[in-house]
N, C-alpha and C positions, 0 to 999 in steps of 0.2 A: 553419716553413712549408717544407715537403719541394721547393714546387715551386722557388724559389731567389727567387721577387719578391715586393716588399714588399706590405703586403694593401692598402697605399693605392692603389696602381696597377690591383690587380686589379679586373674586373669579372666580373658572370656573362654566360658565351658569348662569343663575339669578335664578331660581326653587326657587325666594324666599330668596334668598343669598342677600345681599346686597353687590354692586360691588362701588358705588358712597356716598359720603357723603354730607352735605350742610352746610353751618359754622351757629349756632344757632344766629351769633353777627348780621348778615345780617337779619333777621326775621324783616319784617315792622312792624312798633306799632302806623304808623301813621291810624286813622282811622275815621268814619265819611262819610255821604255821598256828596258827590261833587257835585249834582245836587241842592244843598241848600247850600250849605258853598260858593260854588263858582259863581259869578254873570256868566249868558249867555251870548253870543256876546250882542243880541238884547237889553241888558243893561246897556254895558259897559258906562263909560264914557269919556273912553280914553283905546288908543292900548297898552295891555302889550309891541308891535315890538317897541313900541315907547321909550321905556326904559330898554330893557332889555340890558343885561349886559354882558351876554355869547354867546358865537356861536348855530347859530341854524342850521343843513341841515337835508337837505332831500336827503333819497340816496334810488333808484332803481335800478334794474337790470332785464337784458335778454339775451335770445338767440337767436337765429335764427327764431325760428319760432315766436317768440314772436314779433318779429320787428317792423310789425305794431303797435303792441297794444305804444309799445315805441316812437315810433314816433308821436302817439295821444295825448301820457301820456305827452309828450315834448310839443308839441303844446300847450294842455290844460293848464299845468303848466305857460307856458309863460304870456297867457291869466292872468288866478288867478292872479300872482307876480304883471303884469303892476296896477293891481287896488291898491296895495299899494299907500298909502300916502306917501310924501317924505319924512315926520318923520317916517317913520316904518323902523325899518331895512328888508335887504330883506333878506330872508335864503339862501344860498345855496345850490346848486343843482350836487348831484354825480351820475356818472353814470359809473356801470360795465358791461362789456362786457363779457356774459356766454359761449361764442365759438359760433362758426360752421358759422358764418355771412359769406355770398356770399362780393365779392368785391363790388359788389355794394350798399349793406350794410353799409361795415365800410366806402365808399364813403361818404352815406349820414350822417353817425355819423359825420363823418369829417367837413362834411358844418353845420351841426347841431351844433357841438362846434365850428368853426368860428363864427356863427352868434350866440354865446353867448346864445343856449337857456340850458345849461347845462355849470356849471361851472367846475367841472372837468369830466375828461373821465380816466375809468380803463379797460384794460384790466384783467378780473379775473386771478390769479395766481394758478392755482389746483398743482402745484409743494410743494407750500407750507403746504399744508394741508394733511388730509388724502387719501387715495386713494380711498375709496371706496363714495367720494363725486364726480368723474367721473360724469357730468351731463349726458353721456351718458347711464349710466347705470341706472335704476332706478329716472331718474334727479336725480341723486348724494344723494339719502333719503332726500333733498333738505336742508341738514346741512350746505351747505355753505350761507347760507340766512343769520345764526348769525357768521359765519365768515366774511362776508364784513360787518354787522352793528358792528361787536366789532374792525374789519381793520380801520373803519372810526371814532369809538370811542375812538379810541388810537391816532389818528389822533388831534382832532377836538377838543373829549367830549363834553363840553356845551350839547343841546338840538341834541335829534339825531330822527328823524324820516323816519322810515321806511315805503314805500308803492310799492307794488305789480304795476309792469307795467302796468296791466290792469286797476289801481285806477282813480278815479276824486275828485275831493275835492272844499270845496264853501273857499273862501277866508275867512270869518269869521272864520271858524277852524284856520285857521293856527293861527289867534287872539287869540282864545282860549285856545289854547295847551300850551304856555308856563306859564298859570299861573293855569293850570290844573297838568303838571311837576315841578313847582316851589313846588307845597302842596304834591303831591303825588308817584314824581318819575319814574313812569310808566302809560303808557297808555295802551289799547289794548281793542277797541269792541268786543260785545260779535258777535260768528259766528253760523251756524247752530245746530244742534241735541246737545249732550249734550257731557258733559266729557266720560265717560264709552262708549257713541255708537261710540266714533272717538280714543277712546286711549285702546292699547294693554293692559293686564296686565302684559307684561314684563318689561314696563317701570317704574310704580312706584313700582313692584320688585326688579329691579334695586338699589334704593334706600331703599331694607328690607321693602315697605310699600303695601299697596293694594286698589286696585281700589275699595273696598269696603267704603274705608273709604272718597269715593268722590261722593256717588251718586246721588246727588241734586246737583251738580257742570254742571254751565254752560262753554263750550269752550270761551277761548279768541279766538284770531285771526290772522292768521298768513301772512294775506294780507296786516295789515295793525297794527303799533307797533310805538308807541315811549318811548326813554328814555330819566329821566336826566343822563347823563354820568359826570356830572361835582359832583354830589352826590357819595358820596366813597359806600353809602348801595345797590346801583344802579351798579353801574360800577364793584365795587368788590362783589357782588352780584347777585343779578338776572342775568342780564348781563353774566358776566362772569360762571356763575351756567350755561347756557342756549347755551353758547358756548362753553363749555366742556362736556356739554350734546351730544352737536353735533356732537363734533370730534368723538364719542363712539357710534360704529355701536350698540352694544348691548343695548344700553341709546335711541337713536333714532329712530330706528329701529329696533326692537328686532325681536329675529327669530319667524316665525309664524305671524311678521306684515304685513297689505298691504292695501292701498289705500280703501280696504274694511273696515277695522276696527280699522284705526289708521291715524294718520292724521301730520307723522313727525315732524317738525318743531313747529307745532300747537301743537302737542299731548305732546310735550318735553315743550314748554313755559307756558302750561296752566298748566300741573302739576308743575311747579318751582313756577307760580305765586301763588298757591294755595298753595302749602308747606309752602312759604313764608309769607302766610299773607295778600296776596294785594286782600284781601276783598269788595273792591271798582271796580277792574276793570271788563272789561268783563262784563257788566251786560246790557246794551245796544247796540241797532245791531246801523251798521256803521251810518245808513241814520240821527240816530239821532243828530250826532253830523257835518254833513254835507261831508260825506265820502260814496262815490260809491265804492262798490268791483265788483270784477271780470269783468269787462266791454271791457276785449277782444277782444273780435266777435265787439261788436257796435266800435270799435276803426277804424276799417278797413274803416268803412266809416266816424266816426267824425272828422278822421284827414284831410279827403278832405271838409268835408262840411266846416272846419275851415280855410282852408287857399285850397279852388280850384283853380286852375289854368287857368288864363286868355286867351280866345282863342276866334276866329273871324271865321266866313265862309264866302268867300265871294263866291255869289250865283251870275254869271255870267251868260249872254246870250249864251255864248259858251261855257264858261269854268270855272271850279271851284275850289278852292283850301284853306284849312287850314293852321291857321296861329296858336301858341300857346306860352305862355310864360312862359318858368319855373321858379320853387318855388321862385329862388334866383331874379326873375323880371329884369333880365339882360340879357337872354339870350333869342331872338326871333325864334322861330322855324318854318318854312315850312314841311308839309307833303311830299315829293316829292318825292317818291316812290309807283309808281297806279300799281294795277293789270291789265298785259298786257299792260303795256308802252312800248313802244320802247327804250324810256330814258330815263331817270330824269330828272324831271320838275315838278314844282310846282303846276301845272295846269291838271287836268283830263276836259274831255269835256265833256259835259250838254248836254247828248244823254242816253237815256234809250231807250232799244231793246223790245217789246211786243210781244208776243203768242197771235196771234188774233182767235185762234180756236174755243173759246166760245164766246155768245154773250158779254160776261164783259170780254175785253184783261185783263191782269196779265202779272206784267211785272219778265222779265226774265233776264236782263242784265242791267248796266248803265257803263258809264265813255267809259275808252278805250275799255273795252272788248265788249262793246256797239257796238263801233264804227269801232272796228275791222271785230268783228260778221256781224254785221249789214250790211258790204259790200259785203256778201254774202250769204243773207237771205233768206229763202222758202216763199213760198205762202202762210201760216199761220202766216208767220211772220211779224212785221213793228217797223221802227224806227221812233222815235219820238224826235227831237230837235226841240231845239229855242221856247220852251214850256211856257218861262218865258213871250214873248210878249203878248201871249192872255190873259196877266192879263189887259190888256189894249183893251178897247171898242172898237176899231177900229181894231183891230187884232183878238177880239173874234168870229167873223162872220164869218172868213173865215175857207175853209173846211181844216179840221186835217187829216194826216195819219191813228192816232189811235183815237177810239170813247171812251176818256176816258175825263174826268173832269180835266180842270187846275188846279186846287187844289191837287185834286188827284192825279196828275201825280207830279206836286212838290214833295208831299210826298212818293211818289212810289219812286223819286230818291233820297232825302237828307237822308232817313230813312236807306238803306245800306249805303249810302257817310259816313254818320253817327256812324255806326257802324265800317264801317273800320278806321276811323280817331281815335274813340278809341281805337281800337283794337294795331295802331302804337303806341296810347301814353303810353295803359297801359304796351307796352314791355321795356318802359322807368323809366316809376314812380310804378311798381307794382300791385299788385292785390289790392288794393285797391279801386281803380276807378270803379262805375259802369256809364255809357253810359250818364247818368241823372247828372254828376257832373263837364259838361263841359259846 
């Protein structure tokens, strides 16, 4: 039975039926609030990393469109981990792979785990699971979230933390967490609106219960989750409750649900934590304890303001050309490919073409297509080379083709040069790049 509950439990539809059960022996009875019982980074006086005893990772995933955000999330991580101490142990870092990546994708996965910033690489297995977690369809109700964190708990157990590709996180967290896990088992900030405005009433149906009896219940969070997996109330509990929640379209998704009024993955963990007892979590949004969600969209550009890419122009009397070094700082690159070259070569010429029709020319061409243009120009027309000399007092006096300012006329040609030099790189390293990151 794919869905994970025994057939005696099930019934057909939920209307209130009870389809799922939850073992009574699992119920947390740990209680207390953590913001008092447990000392904050800024107190400590020594790293739990520094003693701890069990495995810890971190495990993310994405898909294709996500890519960016994953490749920021990588960067960023890298950053965080180097600030450990060489007593801290370091956690571990997993990464699945949700489909549809272009080759040039799983390329840079590829360099990305060469260069150690992710310890292992998976590709997700949707064979193994249900069907209806298809990321294609619906993102899969996005049930396969607690199928890779229970894949990597069976794995690993120890300390398992989950976080959403779009996440950041301050190094002091990760300090924090395992003796936040050691007292409590589970983690998970609290997220927006509330229980009842993100969760179906099919799902604590499901379970014979009702959303009535949640409605001061704040949401945890489905961006961002850890557990002790090495705790059996944890791993054969919660845990395990949350990922056979999953596998059950009717558990997870119930009919009638939708991104309007239910919140999958989120909506299935906050009701198990809440069934269960874990009165402590969820009560705080992420920033408190040094955890950015959803950081997406700003990924696109933090993974270049973090590691840009080194590049030179050189601004010739004649000729001009870019030079650039990729991520790996090994590989030197020339531009050498100009609009309207005759060949390939590294060098376009330091010629910009002007419309002198108004009293202020505006220039209309630069490079080869300049120079191409330019040898067959009208009477409104004029070319302007060797622009760079009248930066020099002795060249400035003499009379110009075009009645335009040295400066200006620099800037009238590096400003497209400029534009097309990104324009080659970003068909190399992605949308990512805007014009201001070279």
């Amino acid at each position: 039975d794919s869905s994970g509950y025994s057939s005696s439990t099930k019934k057909s539809g939920y209307k209130g039926q009870p389809q799922g059960s939850i073992d009574n022996q699992y119920v947390n009875r740990i209680h207390g609030d953590p913001e008092q019982n447990l000392p904050y980074v800024k107190d400590r006086t020594a790293s739990p990393l520094e003693t701890l005893q069990i495995n810890f990772t971190i495990v993310t995933a994405a898909s294709a469109n996500h890519f960016c955000a994953l490749e920021s999330f990588l960067y960023s991580m890298a950053d965080v981990l180097d600030g450990l101490e060489r007593t801290e142990i370091r956690p571990s870092l997993v990464v699945y792979n949700l489909g549809g990546m272009t080759l040039e994708q799983e390329e840079r996965l590829e360099y990305l785990q060469k260069n150690q910033y992710m310890d292992e690489y998976h590709v997700f297995d949707y064979a193994k699971y249900p069907d209806f977690w298809n990321i294609k369809v619906a993102r899969g109700e996005y049930g396969w979230k607690a199928g890779i964190i229970k894949e990597v708990a069976d794995k690993h157990r120890g300390l398992i933390l989950w976080l959403d590709s779009g996440n950041m996180l301050a190094l002091d967290f990760l300090r924090y967490l395992p003796g936040y896990l050691d007292k409590y088992g589970f983690w998970s900030p609290q997220s927006s609106g509330n229980f009842i405005q993100y969760t179906h009433p099919g799902l604590p149906a499901f379970f014979g219960d009702s959303l009535d009896n949640y409605v001061d219940e704040t949401n945890c969070n489905g961006a961002a989750v850890a557990f002790d997996a090495s705790k059996d109330m944890i791993y054969n509990g919660l845990l395990k409750d949350w990922y056979t929640c999953s596998s059950t379209k009717e558990c997870i998704a119930p009919k009638g649900s939708s991104r309007a009024n239910h919140r999958q993955d989120q909506a299935a963990l906050t009701y198990l934590a809440k069934r269960l007892r874990f009165t402590e979590q969820c009560r705080h949004y992420p920033e408190h304890y040094g955890v950015t969600v959803h950081q997406d969209k700003a990924g696109k550009h933090s993974v270049h303001s973090l590691h840009p890419p080194p590049s030179s122009t050189h601004f010739g009397l004649t000729g001009c050309s870019y030079t650039y070094v990729a991520d790996d700082n090994k590989e030197v690159y020339d531009v050498s490919a100009w609009p309207k070259q005759p060949g390939k070569y590294s060098k376009t010429p330091t010629i910009s073409l002007y419309d002198t029709k108004q009293s202020k020319p505006s220039p209309i061409l630069w490079g080869w297509r300049a120079k191409v243009e330019g040898e067959k120009f009208g009477k409104d027309q004029a070319v302007l080379q060797k622009f760079k000399l009248r930066l020099d007092e002795k060249y400035a006096r003499e009379p110009s083709t075009v009645n335009v300012d040295t400066i200006q006329a620099i800037a009238d040609y590096l400003k497209p040069f400029h534009e097309y030099t990104t324009e080659s790189i970003l068909k190399g390293f992605g949308d990512g790049f805007s014009s201001d990151k070279f």
